[in-house]
C-alpha positions in Angstrom: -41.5 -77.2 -54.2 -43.8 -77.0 -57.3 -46.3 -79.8 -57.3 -46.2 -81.1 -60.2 -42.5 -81.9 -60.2 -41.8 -85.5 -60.7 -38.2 -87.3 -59.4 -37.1 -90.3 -61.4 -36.0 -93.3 -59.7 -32.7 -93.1 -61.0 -32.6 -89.3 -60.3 -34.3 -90.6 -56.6 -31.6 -93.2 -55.8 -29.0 -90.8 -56.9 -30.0 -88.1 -54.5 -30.3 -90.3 -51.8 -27.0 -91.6 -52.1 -25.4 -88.7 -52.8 -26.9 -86.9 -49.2 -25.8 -89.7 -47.0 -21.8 -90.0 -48.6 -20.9 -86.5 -47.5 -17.8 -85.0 -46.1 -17.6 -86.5 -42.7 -17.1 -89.7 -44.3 -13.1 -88.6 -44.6 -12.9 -89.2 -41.1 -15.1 -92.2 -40.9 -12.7 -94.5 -41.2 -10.8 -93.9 -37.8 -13.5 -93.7 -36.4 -14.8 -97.6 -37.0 -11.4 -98.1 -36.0 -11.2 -96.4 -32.7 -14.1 -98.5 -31.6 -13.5 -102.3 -33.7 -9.5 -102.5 -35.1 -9.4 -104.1 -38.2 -12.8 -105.1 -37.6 -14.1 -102.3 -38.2 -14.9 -102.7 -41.8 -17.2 -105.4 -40.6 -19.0 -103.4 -37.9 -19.3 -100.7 -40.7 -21.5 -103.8 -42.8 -23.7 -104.4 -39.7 -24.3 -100.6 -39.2 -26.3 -101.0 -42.5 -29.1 -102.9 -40.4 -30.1 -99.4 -40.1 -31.3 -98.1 -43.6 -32.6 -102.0 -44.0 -34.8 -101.5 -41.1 -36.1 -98.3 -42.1 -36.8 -99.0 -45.5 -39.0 -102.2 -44.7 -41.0 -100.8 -41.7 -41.4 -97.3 -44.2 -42.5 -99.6 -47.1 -45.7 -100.8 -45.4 -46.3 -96.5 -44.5 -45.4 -96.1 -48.0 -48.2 -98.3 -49.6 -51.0 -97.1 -47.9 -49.8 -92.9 -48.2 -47.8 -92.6 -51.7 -49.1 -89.1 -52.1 -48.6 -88.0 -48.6 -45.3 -86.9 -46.9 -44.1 -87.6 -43.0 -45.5 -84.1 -41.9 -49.4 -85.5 -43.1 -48.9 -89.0 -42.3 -48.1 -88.6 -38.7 -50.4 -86.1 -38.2 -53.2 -88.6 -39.6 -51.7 -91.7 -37.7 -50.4 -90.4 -34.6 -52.6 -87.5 -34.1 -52.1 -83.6 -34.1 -50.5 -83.6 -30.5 -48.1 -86.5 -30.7 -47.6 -86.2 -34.4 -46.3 -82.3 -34.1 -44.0 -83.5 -31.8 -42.8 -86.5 -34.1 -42.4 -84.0 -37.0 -40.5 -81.2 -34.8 -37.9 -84.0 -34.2 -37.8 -84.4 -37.9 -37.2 -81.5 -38.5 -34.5 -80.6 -36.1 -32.8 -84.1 -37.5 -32.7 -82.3 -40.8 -31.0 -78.9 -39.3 -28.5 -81.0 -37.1 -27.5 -83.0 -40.4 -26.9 -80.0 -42.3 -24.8 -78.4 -40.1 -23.0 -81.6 -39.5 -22.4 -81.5 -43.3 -21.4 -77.9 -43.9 -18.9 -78.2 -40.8 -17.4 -81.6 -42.1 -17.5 -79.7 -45.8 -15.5 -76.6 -44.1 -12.7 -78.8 -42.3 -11.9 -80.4 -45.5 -11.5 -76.8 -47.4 -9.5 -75.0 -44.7 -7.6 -78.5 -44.7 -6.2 -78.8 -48.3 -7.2 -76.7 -51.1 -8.2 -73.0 -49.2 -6.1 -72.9 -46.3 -5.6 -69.6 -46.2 -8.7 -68.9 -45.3 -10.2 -69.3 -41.7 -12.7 -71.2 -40.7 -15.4 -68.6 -40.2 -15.1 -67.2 -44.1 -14.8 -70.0 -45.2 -18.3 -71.4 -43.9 -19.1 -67.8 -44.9 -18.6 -68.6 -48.4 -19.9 -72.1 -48.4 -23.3 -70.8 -47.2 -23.8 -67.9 -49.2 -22.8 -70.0 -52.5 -24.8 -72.7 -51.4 -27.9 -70.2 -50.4 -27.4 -68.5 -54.7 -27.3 -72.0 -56.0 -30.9 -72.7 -54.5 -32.4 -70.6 -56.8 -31.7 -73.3 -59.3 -34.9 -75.3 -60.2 -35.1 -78.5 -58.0 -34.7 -80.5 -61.3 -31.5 -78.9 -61.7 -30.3 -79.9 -58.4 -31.1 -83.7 -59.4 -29.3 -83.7 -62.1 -25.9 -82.4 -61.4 -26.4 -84.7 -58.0 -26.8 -87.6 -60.4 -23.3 -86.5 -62.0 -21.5 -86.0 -59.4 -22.0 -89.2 -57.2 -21.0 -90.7 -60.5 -17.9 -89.4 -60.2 -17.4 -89.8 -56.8 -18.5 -93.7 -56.9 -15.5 -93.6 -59.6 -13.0 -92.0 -57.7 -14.1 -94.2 -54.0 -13.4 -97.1 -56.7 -10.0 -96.4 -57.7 -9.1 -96.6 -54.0 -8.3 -100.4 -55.2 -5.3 -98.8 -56.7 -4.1 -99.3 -52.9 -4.1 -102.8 -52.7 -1.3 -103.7 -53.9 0.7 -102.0 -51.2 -2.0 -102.6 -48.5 -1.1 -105.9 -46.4 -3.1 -108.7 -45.5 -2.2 -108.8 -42.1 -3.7 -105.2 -41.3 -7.4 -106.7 -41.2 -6.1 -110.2 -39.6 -7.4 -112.0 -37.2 -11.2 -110.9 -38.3 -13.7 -110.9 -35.4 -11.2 -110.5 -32.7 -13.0 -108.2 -30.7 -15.7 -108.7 -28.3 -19.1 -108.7 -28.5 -19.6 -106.1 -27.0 -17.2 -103.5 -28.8 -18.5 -104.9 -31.6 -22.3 -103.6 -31.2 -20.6 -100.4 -29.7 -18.9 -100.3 -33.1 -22.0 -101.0 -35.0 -24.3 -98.4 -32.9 -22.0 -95.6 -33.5 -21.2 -96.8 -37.1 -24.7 -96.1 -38.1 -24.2 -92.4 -38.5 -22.5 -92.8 -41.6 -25.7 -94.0 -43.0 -27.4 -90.9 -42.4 -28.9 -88.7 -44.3 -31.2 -91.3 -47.2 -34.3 -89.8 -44.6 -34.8 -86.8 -46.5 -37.0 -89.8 -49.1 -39.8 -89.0 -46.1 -39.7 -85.4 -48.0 -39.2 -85.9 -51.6 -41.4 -89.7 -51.8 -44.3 -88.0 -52.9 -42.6 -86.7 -55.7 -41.1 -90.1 -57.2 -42.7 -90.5 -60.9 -43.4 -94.3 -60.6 -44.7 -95.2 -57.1 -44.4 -99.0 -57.9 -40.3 -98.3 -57.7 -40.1 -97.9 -53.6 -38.8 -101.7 -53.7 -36.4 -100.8 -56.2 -35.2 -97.8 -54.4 -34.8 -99.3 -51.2 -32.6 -102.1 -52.5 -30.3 -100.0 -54.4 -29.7 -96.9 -51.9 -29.4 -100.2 -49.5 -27.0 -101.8 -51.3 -25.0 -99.5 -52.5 -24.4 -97.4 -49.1 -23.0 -101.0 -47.4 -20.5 -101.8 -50.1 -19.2 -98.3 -50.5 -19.0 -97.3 -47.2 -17.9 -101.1 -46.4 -15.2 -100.3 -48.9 -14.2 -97.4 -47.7 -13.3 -98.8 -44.4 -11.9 -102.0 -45.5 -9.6 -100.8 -48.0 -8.0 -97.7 -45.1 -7.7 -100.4 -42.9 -6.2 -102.7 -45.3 -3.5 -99.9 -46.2 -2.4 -98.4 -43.0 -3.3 -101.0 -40.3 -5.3 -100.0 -37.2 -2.7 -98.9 -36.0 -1.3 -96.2 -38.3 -5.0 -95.6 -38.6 -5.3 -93.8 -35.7 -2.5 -90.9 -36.2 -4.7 -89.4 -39.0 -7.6 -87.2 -38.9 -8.8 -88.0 -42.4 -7.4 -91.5 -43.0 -9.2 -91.5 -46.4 -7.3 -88.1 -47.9 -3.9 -89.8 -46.6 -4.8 -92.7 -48.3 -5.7 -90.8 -51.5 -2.0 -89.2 -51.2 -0.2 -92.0 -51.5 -2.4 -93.6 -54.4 -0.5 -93.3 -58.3 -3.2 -93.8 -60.6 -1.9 -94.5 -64.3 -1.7 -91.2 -66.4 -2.8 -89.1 -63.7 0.2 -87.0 -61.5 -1.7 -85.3 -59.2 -4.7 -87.9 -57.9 -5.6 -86.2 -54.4 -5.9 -82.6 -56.1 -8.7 -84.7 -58.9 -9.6 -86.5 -55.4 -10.3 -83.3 -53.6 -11.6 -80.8 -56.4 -14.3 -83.1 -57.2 -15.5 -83.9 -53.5 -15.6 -80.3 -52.7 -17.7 -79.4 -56.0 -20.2 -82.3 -54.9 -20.6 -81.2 -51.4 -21.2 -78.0 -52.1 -24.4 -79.4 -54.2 -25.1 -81.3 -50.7 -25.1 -77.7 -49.2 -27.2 -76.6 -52.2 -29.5 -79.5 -51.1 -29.5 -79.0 -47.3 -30.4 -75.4 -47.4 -33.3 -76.7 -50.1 -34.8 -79.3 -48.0 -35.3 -76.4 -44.6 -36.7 -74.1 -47.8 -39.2 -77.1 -48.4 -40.1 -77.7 -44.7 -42.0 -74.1 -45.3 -45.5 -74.2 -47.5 -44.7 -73.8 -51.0 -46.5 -70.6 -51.6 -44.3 -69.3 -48.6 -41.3 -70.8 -50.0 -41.8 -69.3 -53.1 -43.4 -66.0 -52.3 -40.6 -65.3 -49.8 -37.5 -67.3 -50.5 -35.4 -64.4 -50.0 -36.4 -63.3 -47.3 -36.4 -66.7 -45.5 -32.6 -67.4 -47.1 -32.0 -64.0 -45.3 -33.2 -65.9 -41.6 -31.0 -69.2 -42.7 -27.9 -67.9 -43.7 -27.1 -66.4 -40.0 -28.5 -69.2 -38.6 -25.9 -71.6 -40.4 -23.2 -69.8 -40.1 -23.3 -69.2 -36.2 -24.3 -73.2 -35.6 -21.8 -74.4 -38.0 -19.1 -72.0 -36.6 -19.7 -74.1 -33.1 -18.6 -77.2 -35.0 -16.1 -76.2 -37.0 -13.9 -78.5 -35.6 -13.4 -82.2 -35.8 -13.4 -83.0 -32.2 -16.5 -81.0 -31.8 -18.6 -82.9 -34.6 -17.5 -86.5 -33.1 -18.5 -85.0 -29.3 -22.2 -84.1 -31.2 -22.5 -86.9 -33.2 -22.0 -89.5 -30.7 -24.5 -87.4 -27.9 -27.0 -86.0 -29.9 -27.2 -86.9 -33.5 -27.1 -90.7 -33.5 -30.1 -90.4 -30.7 -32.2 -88.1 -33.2 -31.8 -91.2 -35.8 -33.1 -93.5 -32.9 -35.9 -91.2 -32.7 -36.7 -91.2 -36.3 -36.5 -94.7 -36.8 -39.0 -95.0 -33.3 -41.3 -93.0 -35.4 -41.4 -94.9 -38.6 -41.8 -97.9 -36.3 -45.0 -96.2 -34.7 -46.2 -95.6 -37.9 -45.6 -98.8 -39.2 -47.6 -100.5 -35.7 -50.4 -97.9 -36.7 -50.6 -99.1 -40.4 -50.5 -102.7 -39.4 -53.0 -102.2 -36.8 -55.5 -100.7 -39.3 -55.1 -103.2 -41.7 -56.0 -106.0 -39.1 -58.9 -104.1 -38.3 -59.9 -103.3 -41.4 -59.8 -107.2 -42.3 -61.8 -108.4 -39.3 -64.4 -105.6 -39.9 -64.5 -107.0 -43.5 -64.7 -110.6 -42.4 -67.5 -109.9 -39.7 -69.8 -108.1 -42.5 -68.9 -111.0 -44.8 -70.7 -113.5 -41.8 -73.6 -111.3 -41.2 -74.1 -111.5 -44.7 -74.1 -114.9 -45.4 
């Protein structure tokens, strides 16, 4: 990463957003409703708590360090031992996500467009293409991301082409589960909101440091009503029931859409979520690249891309199915985004804790003085 690079905030929010709508998100639909119904599109809302929390506790980390990434800041606030550890975690968040992504990435190729292929060339190819596409400059990367979630915001938007054959009844009655399905729901919904962290990497890199507020709100709002949407209007179409006999409710649902002037909306549908998760590969395999010190990264790129490429293929072949993924999500990866948030909320105590001290020590000298 070359240090005098400098993110937009438009380019920032766009990056963000595009990292945590990835392929898995095909699926997330019957998942909601495997644990809430109908309600699930409201569980899917409340899941949101979680990049709302993070942002706010990050903000007041963010103020004091705007020049200083989660690798220095933990290892100033929480110490070499304890901070390592903290980072480790991070890091390991970031590998688990990826492979997440380039699995969910692969089931939807082998699923409609390349299904002649098996599973293993096919994460083969993604890899490899992904791995070539790095040595595009960073700035390069930003802007085709902010393209393509364009696009993909468009296409999740003509989803309301459904309505008019969804039923009303499919969401009805609202909030008829219990309480407790419905935090279930929202605890396991939060995984869909993965993947805006990478900011702890790329923050000292945003142009105007005065826009965090800015960025928080929009990546914020934006992930609730399109995931929210995304739910809702699956739901809406095929009832909870239905719901549950498809492994990609969302494709189904893009089947059976006819969008004015267009014959073929699933292959559009399809074609362009496949060309913008293979820039989320592209941005996966560049974010382990940036874990390493730049002059590393740069010196020997090649032969680190040698290391990864293996190394992706053989964990992403063990999840290269969809029951596989859910079983690791649910055990592992939402516990890893407990972890992380635990972390920003150290950090945050730390922060706070300094400031009250910081105050008191200026108030005693202030007395003395006087």
């Amino acid at each position: 990463m070359k240090k005098n690079l400098e993110i937009t905030t438009n380019q920032f929010v766009c990056m963000l957003l595009s990292y945590t709508i990835v392929a898995t998100e095909l699926k997330y639909p019957a998942v909601m409703n495997s644990y809430a119904a109908q309600d699930g599109w409201i569980a899917t809302a409340l899941s949101g708590l979680y990049p709302i929390i993070f942002f706010i506790l990050y903000g007041f980390v963010y103020k004091e360090y705007p020049y200083k990434n989660i690798f220095q800041i933990n290892r100033e606030l929480l110490g070499k031992i304890i901070g390592n550890i903290f980072n480790i975690l991070f890091i390991i968040y970031l590998i688990c996500y990826a492979i997440t992504h380039l699995a969910g990435f692969t089931i939807l190729l082998v699923n409609t467009v390349i299904s002649y292929y098996t599973n293993s060339q096919v994460i083969l190819i993604i890899i490899i293409a992904s791995s070539l596409a790095t040595f595009y400059s960073f700035r390069s990367q930003l802007k085709l991301g902010q393209l393509t979630i364009y696009l993909l915001v468009l296409l999740i938007l003509s989803l309301g082409f459904s309505l008019k054959d969804g039923k009303l009844l499919n969401i009805m009655p609202i909030l008829s589960i219990s309480s407790e399905n419905l935090i279930k729901a929202v605890f396991h919904g939060i995984y869909a909101y993965a993947g805006f962290e990478i900011m702890l990497l790329y923050l000292p890199y945003l142009k105007n440091k005065k826009d965090y507020k800015k960025i928080a709100i929009s990546t914020c709002t934006f992930l609730i009503l399109i995931l929210t949407w995304i739910v809702f209007i699956t739901i809406f179409y095929f009832g909870p029931d239905t719901l549950n006999f498809f492994n990609f409710p969302l494709l189904n649902l893009t089947a059976s859409i006819k969008v004015p002037l267009i014959n073929n909306f699933i292959l559009i549908f399809v074609t362009i979520w496949s060309i913008y998760s293979l820039k989320n590969s592209t941005l996966a395999i560049t974010n382990v690249l940036n874990l390493l010190p730049p002059a590393t990264n740069s010196k020997f790129k090649k032969l680190w891309l040698i290391i990864i490429i293996p190394f992706f293929y053989f964990t992403t072949n063990l999840m290269s199915n969809i029951i596989n993924i859910v079983f690791f999500v649910n055990v592992i990866f939402i516990k890893l985004m407990l972890i992380l948030l635990f972390n920003i909320f150290l950090l945050f105590i730390v922060v706070l804790r300094r400031k009250s001290y910081g105050r008191r020590k200026r108030k005693s000298s202030t007395t003395k003085n006087h």
